[in-house]
C-alpha positions as CSV (number, residue, x, y, z in Angstrom):
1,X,-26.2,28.1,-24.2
2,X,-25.7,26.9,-20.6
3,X,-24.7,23.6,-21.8
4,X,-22.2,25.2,-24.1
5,X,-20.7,27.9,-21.8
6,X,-19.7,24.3,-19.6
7,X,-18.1,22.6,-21.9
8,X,-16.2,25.8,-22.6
9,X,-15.3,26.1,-19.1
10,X,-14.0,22.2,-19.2
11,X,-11.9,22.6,-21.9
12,X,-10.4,25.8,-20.3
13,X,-10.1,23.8,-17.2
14,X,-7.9,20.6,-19.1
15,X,-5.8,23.5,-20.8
16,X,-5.2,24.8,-17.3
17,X,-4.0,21.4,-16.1
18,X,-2.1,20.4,-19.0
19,X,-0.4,23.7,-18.6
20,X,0.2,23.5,-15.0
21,X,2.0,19.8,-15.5
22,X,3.9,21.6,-18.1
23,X,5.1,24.6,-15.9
24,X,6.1,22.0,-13.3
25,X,8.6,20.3,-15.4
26,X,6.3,17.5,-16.7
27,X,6.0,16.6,-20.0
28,X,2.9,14.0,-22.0
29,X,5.3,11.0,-21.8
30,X,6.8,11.7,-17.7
31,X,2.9,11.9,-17.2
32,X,2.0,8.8,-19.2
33,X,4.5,7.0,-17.2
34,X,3.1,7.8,-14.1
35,X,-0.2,6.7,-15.2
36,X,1.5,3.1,-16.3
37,X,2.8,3.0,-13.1
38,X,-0.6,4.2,-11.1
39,X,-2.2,1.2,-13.8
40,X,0.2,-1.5,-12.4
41,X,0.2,-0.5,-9.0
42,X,-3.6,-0.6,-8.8
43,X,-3.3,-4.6,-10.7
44,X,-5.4,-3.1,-13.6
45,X,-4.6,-4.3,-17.1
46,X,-2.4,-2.6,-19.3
47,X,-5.2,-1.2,-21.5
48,X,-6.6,0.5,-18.9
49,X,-3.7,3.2,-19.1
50,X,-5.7,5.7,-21.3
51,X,-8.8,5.8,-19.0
52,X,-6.1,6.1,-15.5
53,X,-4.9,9.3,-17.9
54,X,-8.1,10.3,-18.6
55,X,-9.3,10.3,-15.0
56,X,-6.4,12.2,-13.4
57,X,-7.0,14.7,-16.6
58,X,-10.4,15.1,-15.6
59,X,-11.7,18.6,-14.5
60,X,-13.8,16.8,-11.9
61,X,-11.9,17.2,-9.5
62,X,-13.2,15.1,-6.2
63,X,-12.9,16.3,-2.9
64,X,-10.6,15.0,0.3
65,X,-11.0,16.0,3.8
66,X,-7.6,15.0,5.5
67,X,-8.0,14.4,9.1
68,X,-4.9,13.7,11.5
69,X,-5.2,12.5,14.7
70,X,-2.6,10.4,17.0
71,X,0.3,10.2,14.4
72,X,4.0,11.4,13.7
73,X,2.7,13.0,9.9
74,X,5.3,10.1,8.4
75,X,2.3,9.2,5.9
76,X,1.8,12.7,4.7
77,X,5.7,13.6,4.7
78,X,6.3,10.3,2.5
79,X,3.2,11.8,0.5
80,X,4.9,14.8,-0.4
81,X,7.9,13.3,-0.9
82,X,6.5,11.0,-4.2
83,X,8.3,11.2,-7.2
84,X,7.7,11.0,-11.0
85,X,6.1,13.1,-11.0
86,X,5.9,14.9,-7.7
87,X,2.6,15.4,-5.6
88,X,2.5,18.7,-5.4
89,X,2.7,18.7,-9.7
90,X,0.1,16.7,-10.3
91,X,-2.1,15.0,-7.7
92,X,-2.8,18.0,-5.7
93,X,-4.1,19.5,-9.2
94,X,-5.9,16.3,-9.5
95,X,-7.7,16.0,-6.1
96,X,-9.2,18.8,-4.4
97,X,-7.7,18.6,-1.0
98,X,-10.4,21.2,1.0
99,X,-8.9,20.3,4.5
100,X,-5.6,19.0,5.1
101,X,-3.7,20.3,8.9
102,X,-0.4,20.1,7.3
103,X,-0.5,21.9,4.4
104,X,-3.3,24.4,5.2
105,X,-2.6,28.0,4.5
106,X,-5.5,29.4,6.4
107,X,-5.4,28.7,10.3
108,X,-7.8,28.2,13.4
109,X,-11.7,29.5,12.4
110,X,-10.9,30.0,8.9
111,X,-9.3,26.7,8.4
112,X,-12.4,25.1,10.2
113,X,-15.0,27.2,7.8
114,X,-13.1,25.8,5.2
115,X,-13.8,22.3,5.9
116,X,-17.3,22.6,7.0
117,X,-17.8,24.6,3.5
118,X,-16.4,21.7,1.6
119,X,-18.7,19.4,3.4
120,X,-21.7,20.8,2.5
121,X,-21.0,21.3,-1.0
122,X,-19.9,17.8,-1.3
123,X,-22.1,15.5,0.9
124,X,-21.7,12.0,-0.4
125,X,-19.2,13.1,-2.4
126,X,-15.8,13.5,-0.8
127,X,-13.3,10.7,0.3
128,X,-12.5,11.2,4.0
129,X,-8.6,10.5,4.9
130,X,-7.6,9.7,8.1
131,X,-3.8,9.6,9.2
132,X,-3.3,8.6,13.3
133,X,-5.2,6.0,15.7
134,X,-7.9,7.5,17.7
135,X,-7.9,7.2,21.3
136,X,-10.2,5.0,22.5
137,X,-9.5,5.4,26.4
138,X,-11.5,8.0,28.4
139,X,-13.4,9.1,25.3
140,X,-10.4,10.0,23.4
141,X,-9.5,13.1,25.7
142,X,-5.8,11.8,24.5
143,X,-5.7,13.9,21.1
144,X,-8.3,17.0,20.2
145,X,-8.2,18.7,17.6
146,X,-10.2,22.2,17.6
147,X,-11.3,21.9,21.3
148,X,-13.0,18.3,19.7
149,X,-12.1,14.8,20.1
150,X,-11.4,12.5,17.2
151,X,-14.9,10.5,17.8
152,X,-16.6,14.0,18.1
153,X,-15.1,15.4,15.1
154,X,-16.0,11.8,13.0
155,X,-19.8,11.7,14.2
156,X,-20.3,15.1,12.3
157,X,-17.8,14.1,9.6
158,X,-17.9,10.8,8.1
159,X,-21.6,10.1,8.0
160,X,-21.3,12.5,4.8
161,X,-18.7,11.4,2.9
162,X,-18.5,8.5,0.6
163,X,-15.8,6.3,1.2
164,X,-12.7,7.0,3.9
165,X,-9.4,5.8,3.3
166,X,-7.3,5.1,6.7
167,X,-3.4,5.7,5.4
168,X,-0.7,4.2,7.6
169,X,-0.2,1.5,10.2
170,X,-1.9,3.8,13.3
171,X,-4.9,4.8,11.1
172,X,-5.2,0.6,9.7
173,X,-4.9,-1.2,13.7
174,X,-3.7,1.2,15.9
175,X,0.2,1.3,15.0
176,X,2.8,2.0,17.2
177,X,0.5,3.9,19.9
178,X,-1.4,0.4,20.4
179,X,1.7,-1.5,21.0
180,X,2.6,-2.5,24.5
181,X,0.1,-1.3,27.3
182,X,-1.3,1.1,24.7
183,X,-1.6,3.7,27.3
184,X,-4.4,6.2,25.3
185,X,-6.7,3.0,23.8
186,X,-5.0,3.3,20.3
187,X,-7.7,2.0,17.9
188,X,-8.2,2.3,13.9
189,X,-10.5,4.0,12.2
190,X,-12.8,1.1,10.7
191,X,-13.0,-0.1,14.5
192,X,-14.4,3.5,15.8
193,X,-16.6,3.9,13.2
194,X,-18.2,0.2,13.7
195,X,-18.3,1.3,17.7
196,X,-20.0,4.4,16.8
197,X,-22.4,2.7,14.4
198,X,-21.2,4.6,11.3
199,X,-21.9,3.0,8.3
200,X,-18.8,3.9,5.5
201,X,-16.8,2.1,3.2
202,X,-13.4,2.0,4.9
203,X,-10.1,1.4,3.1
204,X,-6.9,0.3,4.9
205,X,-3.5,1.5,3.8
206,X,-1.3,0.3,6.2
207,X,2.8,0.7,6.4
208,X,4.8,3.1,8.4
209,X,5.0,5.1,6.8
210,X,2.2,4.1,3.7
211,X,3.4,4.3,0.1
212,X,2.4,6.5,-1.4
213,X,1.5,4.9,-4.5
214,X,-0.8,2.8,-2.8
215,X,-2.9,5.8,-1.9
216,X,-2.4,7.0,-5.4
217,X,-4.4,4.1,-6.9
218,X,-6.2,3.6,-4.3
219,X,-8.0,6.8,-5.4
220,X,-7.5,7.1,-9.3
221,X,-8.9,3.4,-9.1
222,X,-12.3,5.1,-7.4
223,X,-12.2,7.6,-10.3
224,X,-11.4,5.5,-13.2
225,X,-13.7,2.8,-12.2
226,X,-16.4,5.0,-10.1
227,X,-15.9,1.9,-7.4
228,X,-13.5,1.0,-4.4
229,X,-10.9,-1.8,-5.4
230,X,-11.3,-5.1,-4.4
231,X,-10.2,-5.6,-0.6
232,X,-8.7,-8.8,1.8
233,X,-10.3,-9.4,5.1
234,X,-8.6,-6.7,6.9
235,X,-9.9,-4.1,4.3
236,X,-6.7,-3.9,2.3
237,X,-7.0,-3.5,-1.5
238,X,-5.5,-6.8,-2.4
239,X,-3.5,-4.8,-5.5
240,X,-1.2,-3.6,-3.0
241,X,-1.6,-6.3,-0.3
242,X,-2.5,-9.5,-2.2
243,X,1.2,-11.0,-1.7
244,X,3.7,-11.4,0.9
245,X,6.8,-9.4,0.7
246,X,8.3,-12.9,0.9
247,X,7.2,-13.7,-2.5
248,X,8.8,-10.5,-4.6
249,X,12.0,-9.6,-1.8
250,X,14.7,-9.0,-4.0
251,X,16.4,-12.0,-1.3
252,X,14.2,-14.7,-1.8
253,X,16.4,-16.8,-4.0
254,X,18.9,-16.5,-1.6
255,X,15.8,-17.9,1.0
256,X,15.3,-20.9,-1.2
257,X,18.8,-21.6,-1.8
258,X,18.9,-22.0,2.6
259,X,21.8,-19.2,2.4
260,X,21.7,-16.7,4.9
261,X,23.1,-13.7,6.8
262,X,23.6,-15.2,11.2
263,X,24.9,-11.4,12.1
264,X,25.3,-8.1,11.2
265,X,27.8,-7.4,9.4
266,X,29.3,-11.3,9.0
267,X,30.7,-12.4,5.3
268,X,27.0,-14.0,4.5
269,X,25.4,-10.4,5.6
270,X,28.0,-8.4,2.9
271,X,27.3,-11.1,0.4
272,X,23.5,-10.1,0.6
273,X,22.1,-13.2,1.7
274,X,18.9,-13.5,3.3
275,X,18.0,-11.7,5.9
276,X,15.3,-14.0,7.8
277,X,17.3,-15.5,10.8
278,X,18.4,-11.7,11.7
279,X,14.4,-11.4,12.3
280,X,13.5,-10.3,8.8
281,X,9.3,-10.7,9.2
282,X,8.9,-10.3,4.8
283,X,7.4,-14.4,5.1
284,X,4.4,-13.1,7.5
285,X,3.5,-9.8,6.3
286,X,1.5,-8.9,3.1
287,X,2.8,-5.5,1.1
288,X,4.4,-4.6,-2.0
289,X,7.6,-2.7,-0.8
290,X,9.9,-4.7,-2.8
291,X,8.0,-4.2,-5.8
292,X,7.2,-0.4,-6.1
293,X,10.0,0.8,-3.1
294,X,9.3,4.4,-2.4
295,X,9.7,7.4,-3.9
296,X,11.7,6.6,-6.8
297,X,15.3,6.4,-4.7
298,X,15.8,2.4,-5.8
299,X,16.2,-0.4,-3.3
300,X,18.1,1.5,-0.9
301,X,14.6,3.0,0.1
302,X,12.8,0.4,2.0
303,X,14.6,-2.0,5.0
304,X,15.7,-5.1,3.0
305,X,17.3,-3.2,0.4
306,X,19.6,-1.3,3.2
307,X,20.6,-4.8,4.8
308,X,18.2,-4.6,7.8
309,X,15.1,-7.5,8.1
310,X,11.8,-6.0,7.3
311,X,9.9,-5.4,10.5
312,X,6.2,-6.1,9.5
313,X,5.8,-2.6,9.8
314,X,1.7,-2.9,7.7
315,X,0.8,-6.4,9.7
316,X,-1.0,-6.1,12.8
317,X,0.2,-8.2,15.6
318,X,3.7,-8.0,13.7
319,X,5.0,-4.6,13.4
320,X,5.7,-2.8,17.1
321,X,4.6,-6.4,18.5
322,X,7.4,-8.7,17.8
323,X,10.4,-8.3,19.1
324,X,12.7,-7.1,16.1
325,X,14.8,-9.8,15.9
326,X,12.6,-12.0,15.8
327,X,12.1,-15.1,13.6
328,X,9.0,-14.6,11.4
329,X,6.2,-17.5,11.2
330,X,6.6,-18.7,7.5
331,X,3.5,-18.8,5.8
332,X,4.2,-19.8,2.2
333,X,7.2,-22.2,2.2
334,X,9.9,-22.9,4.0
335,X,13.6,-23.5,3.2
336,X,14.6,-26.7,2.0
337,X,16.7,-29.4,3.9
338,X,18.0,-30.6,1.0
339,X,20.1,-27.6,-0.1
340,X,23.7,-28.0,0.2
341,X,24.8,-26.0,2.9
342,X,26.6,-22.8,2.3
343,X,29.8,-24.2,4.3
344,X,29.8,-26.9,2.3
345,X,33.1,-26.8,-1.0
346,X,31.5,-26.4,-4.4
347,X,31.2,-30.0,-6.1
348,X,31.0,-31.7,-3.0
349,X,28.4,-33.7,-4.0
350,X,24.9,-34.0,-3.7
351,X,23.5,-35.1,0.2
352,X,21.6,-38.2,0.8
353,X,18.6,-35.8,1.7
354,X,19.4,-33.6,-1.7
355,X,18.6,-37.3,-3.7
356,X,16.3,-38.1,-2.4
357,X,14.3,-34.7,-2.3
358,X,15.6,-34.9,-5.9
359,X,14.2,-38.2,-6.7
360,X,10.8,-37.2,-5.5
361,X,10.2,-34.0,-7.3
362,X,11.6,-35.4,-11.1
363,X,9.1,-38.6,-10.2
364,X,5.8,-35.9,-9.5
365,X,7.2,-34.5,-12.6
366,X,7.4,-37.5,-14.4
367,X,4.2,-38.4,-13.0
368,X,2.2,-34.9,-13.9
369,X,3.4,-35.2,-17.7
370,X,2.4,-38.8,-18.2
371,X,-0.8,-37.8,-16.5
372,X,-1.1,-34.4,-18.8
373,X,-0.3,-37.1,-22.1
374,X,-2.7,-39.5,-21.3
375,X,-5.3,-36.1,-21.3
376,X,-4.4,-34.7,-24.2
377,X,-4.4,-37.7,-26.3
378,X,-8.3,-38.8,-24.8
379,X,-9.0,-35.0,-25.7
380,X,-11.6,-34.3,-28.8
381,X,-9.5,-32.8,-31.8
382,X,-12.1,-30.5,-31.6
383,X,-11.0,-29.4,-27.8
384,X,-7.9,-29.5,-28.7
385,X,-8.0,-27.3,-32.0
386,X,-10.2,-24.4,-29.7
């Protein structure tokens, strides 16, 4: 009977949901879009689509304790500000956000009881956000939150959850607060909790703000999969940060072509050439802007796409550390001597540099295919036929 009346209750629960996506304007195909998009955001094949959907249906809803600490609440604002469909539709049915400062109804002790009852019904179970650097300086007197300081309030915290995601740039390395002198000991999370000798799964989401998307599929990945995504050295799910913004900038052929904008505002600048000698630092920082923008606005929503050089904004030691302006460190290729110019008249000719960079690529190639012939033909027909 007991095992009944729950299965009743879960089917009452997905009517509830699929009703609530309905009253908020969203329809079974807006929502299987999403859950393409979620699916491709997160690198998970296409087939996984149906279990992304399935997950985000689910009744089971998991619990997220949102912490802020040193921060401007960009990463929540662009949060709330996600499109197609929009947060407050979907993924705030689909989480169970106990404690969040921002969008708490219930202030001072009763917001506090709140958490702390969340807690303790869900030890081990809840995914800790934190938005802001903590203050490492002077035991982090720099930011309290409920008469407590960000270490104090992680000591009784994060040893019971089960995985903390740090969203933004501050929460990642530090962000803006560390740059310069860093006056208040701006540090990220994984840092403090390594200092303190907490032992959690930590995330990284940088950006400033985040996308986010990337928090999205950060957590439907944890549900669908019941496991954290794969992540780079700096503990960035390599889904989101797995590629330069060099490689997908929507200004790169324009990079290899050796065509680009000298000033603001010059002929090459209105033309949309590249924007890398105006300081654009897309070759040296690892992101997916240009593929999945922000909130559903088009190009137009992210630095490149408004004319100005990305600013490295999710790379530590990048953004609020170099100077705006300038030049990046290329780390996957750099332009080409042997472009013509983009002075140069059209059908001027090919440069002695251009041949001869010419000549050498068409010979490896050349060279490759005589090398793939001679394989294939001392290949078993048997090899060849599988």
């Amino acid at each position: 009977m007991g095992e009944r009346l729950k299965q009743l209750q879960e089917k009452h629960l997905f009517k509830d949901i699929k009703e609530q996506l309905t009253n908020r304007g969203v329809d079974r195909r807006e929502f299987l879009k999403f859950c393409t998009l979620i699916t491709a955001t997160a690198g998970l094949p296409f087939g996984m689509v149906e279990k992304v959907a399935a997950a985000v249906e689910s009744p089971q809803r998991p619990p997220v304790i949102w912490l802020h600490f040193q921060e401007c609440t960009g990463c929540t604002e662009s949060l709330l500000r996600a499109t197609h469909p929009t947060v407050e539709g979907l993924v705030l049915d689909t989480i169970s956000l106990d404690y969040s400062e921002t969008l708490l109804a219930a202030a001072g002790h009763q917001a506090e009881k709140a958490m702390w009852d969340s807690i303790e019904a869900n030890k081990g179970k809840f995914i800790l956000v934190v938005e802001g650097s903590i203050p490492a300086k002077d035991g982090g007197i720099y930011c309290k939150v409920a008469g407590k300081t960000p270490q104090e309030t992680l000591r009784e915290v994060a040893p019971h959850a089960a995985a903390a995601i740090a969203i933004g740039s501050c929460a990642s390395w530090g962000g803006v607060q560390s740059s310069g002198i860093n006056p208040t000991g701006a540090t990220g999370l994984k840092e403090i909790l390594d200092m303190e000798k907490i032992d959690l799964p930590v995330i990284n989401l940088p950006g400033c703000p985040a996308s986010p998307y990337n928090l999205l599929s950060t957590v439907l990945y944890y549900l669908t999969l019941k496991k954290l995504p794969e992540l780079d050295d700096k503990n960035r799910p390599l889904f989101a940060y797995g590629r330069l913004i060099h490689d997908n900038c929507e200004r790169r052929p324009h990079f290899d072509a050796g065509r680009f904008a000298h000033q603001f505002g010059d002929e090459n600048h209105r033309q949309g050439y590249c924007l890398y000698k105006l300081g654009c630092k897309g070759p040296e920082t690892w992101a997916n802007c240009p593929s999945i923008l922000y909130c559903d606005v088009g190009s137009g929503s992210w630095p490149v796409g408004t004319g100005h050089p990305c600013f490295g904004c999710s790379e530590e030691g990048v953004g609020f550390t170099k100077a705006i302006h300038e030049q990046a460190e290329v780390l996957s290729v750099t332009p080409s001597e042997g472009v013509p110019g983009i002075i140069e008249d059209r059908g001027a000719g090919m440069t002695g540099t251009a041949a001869a960079v010419a000549g050498t690529v068409v010979g490896a190639i050349v060279g490759a295919g005589a090398v793939l012939s001679r394989k294939v033909k001392d290949m078993p027909e048997e090899d060849m036929e599988g």
